[in-house]
Biotite code that builds the C-alpha atoms (Angstrom):
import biotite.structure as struc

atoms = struc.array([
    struc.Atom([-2.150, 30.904, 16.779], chain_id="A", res_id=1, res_name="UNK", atom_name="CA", element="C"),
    struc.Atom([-4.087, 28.619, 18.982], chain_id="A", res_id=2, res_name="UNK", atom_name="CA", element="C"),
    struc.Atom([-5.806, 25.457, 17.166], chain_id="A", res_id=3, res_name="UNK", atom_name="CA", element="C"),
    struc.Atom([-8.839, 24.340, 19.392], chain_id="A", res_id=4, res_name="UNK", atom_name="CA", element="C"),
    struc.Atom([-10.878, 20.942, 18.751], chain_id="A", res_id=5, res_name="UNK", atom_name="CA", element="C"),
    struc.Atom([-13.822, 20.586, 19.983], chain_id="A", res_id=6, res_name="UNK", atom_name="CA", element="C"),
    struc.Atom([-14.933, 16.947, 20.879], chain_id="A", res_id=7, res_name="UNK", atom_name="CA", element="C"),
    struc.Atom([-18.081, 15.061, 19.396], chain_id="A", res_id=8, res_name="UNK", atom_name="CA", element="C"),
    struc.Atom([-20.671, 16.971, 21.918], chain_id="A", res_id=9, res_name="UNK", atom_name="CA", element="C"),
    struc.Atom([-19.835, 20.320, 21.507], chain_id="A", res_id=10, res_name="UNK", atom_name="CA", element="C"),
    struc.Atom([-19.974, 19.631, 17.238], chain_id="A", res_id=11, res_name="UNK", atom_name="CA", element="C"),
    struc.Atom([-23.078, 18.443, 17.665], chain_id="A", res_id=12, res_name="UNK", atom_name="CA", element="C"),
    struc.Atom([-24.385, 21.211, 19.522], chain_id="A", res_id=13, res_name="UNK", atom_name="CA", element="C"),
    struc.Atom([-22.780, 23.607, 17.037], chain_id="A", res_id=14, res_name="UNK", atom_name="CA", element="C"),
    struc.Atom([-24.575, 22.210, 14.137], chain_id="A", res_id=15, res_name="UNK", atom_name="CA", element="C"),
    struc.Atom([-27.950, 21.320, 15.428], chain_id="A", res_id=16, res_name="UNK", atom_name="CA", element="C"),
    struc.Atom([-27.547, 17.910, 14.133], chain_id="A", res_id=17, res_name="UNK", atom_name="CA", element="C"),
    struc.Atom([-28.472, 14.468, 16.244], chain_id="A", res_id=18, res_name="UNK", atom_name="CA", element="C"),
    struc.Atom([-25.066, 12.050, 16.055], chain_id="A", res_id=19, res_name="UNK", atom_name="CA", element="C"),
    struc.Atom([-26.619, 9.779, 13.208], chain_id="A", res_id=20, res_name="UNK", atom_name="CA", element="C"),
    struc.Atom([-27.158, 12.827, 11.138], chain_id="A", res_id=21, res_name="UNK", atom_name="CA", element="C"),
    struc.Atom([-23.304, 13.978, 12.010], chain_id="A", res_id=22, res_name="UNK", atom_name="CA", element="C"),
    struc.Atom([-22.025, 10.434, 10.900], chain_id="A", res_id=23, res_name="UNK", atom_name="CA", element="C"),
    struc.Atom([-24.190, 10.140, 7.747], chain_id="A", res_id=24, res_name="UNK", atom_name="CA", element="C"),
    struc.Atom([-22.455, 13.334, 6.706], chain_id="A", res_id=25, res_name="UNK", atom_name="CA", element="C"),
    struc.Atom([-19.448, 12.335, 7.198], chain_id="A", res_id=26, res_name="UNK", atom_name="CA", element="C"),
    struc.Atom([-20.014, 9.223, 4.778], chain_id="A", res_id=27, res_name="UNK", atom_name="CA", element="C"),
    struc.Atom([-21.516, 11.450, 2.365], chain_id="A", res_id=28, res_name="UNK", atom_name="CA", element="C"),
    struc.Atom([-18.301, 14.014, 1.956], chain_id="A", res_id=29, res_name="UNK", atom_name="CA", element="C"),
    struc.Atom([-20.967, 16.548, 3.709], chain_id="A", res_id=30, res_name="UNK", atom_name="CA", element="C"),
    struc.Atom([-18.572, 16.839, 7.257], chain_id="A", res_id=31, res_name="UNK", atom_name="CA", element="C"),
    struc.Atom([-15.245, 16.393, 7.931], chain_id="A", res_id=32, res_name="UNK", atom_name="CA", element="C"),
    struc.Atom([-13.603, 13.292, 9.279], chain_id="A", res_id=33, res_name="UNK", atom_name="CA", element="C"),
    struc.Atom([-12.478, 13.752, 12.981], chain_id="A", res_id=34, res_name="UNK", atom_name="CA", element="C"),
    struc.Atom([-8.996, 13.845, 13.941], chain_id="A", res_id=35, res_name="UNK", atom_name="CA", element="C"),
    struc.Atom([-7.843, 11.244, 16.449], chain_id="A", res_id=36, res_name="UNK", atom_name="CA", element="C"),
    struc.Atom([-6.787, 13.460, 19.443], chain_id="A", res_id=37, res_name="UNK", atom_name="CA", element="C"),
    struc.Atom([-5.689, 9.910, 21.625], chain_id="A", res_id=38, res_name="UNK", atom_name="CA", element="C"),
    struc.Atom([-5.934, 6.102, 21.890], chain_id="A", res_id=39, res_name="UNK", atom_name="CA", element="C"),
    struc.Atom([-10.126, 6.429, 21.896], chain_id="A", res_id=40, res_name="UNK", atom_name="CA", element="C"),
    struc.Atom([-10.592, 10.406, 21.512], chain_id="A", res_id=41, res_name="UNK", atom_name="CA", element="C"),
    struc.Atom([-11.131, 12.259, 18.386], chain_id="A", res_id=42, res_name="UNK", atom_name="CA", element="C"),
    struc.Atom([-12.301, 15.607, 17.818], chain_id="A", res_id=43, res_name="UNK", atom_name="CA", element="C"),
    struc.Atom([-12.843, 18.398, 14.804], chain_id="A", res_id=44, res_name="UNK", atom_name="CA", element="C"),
    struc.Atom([-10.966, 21.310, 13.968], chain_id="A", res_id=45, res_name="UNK", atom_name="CA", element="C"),
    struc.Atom([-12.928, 24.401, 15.801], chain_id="A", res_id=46, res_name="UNK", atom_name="CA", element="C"),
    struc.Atom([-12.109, 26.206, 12.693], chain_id="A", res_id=47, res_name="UNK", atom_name="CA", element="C"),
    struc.Atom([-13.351, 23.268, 10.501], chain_id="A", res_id=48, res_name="UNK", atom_name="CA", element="C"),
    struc.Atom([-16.953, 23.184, 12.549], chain_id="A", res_id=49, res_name="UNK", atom_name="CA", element="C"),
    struc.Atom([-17.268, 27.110, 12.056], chain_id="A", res_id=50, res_name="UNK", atom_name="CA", element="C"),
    struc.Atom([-15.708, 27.324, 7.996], chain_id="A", res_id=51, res_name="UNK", atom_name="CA", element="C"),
    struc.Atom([-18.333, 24.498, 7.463], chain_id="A", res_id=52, res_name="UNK", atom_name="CA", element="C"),
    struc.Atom([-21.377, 26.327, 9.459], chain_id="A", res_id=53, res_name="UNK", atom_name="CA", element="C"),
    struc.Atom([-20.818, 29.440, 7.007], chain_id="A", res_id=54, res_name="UNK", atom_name="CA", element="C"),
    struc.Atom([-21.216, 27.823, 4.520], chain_id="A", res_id=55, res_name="UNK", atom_name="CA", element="C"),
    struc.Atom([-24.459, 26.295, 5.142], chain_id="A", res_id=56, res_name="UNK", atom_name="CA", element="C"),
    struc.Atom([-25.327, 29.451, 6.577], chain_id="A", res_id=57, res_name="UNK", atom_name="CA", element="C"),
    struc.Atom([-24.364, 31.165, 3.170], chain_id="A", res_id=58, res_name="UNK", atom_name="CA", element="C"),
    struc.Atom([-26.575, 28.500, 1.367], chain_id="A", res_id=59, res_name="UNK", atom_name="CA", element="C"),
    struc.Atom([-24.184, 26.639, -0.528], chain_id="A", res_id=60, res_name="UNK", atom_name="CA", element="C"),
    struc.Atom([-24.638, 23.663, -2.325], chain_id="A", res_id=61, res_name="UNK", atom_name="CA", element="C"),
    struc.Atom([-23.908, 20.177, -1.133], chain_id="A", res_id=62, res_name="UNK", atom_name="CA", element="C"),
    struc.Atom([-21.522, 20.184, -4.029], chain_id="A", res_id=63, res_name="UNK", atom_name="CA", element="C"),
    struc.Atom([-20.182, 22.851, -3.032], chain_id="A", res_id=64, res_name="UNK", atom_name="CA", element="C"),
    struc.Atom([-20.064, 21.988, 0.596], chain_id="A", res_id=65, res_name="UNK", atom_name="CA", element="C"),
    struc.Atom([-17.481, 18.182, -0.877], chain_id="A", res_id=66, res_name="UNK", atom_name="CA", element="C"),
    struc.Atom([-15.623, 20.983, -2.074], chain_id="A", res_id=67, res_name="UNK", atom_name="CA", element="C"),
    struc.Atom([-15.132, 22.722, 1.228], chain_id="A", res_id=68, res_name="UNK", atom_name="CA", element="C"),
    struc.Atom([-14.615, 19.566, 2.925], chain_id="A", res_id=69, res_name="UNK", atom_name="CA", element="C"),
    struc.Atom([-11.436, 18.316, 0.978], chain_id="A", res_id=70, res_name="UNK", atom_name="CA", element="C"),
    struc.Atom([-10.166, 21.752, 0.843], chain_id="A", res_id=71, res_name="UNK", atom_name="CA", element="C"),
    struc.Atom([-10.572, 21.232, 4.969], chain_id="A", res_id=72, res_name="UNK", atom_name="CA", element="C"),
    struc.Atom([-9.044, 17.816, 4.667], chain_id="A", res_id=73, res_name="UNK", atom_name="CA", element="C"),
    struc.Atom([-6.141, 18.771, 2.619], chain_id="A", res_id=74, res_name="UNK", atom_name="CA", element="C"),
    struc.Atom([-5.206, 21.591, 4.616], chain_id="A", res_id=75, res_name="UNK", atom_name="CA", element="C"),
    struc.Atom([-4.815, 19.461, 7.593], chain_id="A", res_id=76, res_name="UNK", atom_name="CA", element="C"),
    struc.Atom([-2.354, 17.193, 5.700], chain_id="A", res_id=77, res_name="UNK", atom_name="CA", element="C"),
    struc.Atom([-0.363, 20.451, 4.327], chain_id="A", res_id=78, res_name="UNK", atom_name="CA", element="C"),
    struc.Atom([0.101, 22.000, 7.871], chain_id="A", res_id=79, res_name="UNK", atom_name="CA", element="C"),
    struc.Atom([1.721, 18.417, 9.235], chain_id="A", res_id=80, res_name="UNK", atom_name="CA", element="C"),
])
């Protein structure tokens, strides 16, 4: 199975969102965190960016969209 993270660009491309928008998600529970990929690189999950896209695409709920996002988060702690 082959894990792919896509750096900052290529997220924000994906959602359509400027980089202030991205970050303000984040701080909200709305995104995912980024996972540091070296010393002054991080990226996010490509399976992350797309489970995340569906959803909004689906029209959840920002609620429902915190949910998704610590389901995300947890799952990256249980596979490590």
């Amino acid at each position: 199975m082959t894990h792919t993270i896509l750096r900052q660009p290529a997220v924000l491309k994906r959602r359509g969102r400027s980089r202030s928008s991205h970050y303000s998600d984040i701080k909200n529970g709305l995104y995912v965190k980024p996972v540091r990929i070296g010393p002054r690189a991080v990226g996010t999950p490509e399976n992350e960016v797309d489970a995340l896209n569906a959803a909004r695409i689906a029209g959840k709920t920002d609620e429902e969209i915190r949910a998704l996002v610590v389901k995300l988060e947890a799952a990256r702690k249980a596979a490590a």
